[in-house]
C-alpha atoms as one frame of an Amber mdcrd trajectory, in Angstrom:
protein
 150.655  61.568 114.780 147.849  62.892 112.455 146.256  60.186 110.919 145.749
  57.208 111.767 142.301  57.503 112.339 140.701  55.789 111.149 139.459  54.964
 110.763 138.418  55.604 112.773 138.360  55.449 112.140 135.200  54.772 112.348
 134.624  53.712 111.879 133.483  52.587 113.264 131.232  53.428 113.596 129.664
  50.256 112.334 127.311  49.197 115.287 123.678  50.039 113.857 123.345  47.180
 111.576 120.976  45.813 114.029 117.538  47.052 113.433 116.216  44.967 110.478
 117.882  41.223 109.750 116.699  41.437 106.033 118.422  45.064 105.507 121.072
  46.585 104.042 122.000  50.085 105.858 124.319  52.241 103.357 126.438  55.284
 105.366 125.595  58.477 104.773 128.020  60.509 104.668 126.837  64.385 105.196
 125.699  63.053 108.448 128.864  61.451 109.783 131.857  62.706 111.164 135.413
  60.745 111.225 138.149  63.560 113.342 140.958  62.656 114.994 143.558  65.027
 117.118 146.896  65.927 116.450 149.294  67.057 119.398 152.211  68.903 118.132
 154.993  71.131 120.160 153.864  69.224 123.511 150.592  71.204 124.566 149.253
  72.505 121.007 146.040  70.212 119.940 144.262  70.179 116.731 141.151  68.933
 115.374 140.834  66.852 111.853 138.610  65.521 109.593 138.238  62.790 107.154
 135.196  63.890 104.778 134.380  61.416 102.275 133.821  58.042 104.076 131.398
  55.290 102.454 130.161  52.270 103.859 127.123  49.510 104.403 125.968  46.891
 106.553 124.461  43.954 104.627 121.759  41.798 106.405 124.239  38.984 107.516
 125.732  42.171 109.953 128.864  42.408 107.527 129.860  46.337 107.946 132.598
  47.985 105.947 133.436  51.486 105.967 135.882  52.665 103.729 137.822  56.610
 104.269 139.244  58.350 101.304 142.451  59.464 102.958 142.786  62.273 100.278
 139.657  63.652 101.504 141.854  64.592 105.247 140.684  68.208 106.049 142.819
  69.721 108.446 141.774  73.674 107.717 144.559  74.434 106.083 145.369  73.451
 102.449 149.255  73.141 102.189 148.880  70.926 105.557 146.392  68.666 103.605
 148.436  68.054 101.030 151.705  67.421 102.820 149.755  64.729 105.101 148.194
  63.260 101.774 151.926  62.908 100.280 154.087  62.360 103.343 152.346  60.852
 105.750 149.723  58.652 103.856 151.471  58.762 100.446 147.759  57.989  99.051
 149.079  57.524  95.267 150.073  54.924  96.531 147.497  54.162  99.307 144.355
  55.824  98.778 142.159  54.143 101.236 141.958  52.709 105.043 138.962  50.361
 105.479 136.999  49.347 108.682 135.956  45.866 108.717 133.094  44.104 111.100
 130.691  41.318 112.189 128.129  42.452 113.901 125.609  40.842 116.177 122.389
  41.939 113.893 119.874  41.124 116.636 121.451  42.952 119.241 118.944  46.177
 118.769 116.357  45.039 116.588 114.004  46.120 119.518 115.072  49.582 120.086
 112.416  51.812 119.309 112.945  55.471 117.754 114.401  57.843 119.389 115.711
  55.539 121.996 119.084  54.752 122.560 121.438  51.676 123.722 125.193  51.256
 124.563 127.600  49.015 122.746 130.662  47.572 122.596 132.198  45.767 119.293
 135.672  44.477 117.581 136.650  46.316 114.381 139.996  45.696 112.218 141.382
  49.054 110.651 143.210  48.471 107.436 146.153  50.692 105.965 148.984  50.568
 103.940 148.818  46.774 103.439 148.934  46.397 107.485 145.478  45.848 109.851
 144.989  45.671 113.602 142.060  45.034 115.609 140.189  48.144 118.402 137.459
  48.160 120.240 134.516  51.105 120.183 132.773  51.770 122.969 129.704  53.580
 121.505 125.906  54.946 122.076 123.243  54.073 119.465 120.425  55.629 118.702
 117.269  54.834 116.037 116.171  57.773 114.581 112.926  58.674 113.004 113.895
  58.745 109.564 114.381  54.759 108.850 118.231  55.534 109.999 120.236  54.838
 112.604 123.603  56.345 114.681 126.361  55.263 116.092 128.541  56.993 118.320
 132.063  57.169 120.150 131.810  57.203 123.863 135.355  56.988 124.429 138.391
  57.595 121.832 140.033  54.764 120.226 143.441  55.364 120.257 145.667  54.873
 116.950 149.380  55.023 117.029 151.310  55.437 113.936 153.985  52.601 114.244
 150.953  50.363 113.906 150.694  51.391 110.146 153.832  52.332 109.511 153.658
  55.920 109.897 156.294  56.640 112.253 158.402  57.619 108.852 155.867  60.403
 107.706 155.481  62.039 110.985 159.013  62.560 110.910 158.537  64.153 107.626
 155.829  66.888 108.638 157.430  67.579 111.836 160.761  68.508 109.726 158.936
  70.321 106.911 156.831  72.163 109.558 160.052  73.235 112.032 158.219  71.424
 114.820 159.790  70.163 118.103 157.578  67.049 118.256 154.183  65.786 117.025
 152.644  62.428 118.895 152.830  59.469 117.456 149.261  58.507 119.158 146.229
  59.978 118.348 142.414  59.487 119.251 139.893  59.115 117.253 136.165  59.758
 117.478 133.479  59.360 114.452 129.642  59.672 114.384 127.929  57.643 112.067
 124.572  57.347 110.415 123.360  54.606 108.079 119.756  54.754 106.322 118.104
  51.465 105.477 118.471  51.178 101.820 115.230  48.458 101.222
């Protein structure tokens, strides 16, 4: 099942609030990556992207990060638009969101260029439904007041957790496809700059 990402992712993709405890980090998003895959006919994988994602970590370690589901970029334009109107139906639902707290101490020693393993709780919100994952993910200061989070490991999504299970049906039809998975992983790389 292509999609439920997110969100994810994510993203997410929400660890590096942790080097200042009077900043705000804001997302950039040229510099981060939210792709999931896509199995479809059994053994045929695909790689796609979410590309407009924005997001911020305020100084109590509060990090949002919201995905414009119409921004799904799967290569190939009539497949991005069926996905936007049959699987996430985003007139309807434009957005998923990534909600967490985050422990704002945790890496306010890392240095630049050095880096530190993580794990951390994040809800996933979508079509009026949430659930909670866990990231597993390696971040890293970087020289330019910013910092990077991530994915060591996948988190996994399955569509029946967001209602999806309906629209997958509907691009495996419209595409003549024997099957498409209902579970897909999802790996993001974020960056946030400090925004004081």
């Amino acid at each position: 099942m292509p999609t439920s990402v997110l969100r994810l992712l994510a993203c997410s993709v929400l660890l590096p609030a942790a080097f200042s405890a009077q900043a705000q980090w804001q997302l950039d998003n040229d510099a981060s990556t939210l792709s999931f895959v896509t199995i479809k006919a059994d053994h045929v994988g695909e790689v796609h992207t979410f590309d407009l994602l924005t997001g911020e970590i305020d100084d109590e370690g509060n990090a949002e990060i919201t995905i414009e589901l119409i921004s799904i970029n799967t290569l190939i334009p009539i497949r991005d638009e069926r996905m936007q109107n049959m699987l996430f139906e985003t007139s309807l639902f434009p957005e998923a969101n990534l909600t967490a707290q985050l422990d704002i101490d945790q890496f306010a020693e890392l240095a630049v260029g050095r880096s530190a393993q993580a794990a951390f709780n994040f809800e996933l919100s979508m079509r009026g439904q949430s659930n909670t994952y866990q990231a597993e993910v390696m971040v890293t200061r970087l020289a330019d007041n910013g910092i990077q989070a991530t994915t060591l490991k996948p988190v996994i999504v399955v569509a029946n957790s967001f209602d999806l299970v309906g629209g997958v049906e509907a691009l495996r039809e419209v595409a003549g496809l024997p099957s498409i998975s209902n579970a897909v992983p999802v790996n993001f790389t974020v960056v946030f700059h400090n925004s004081d």
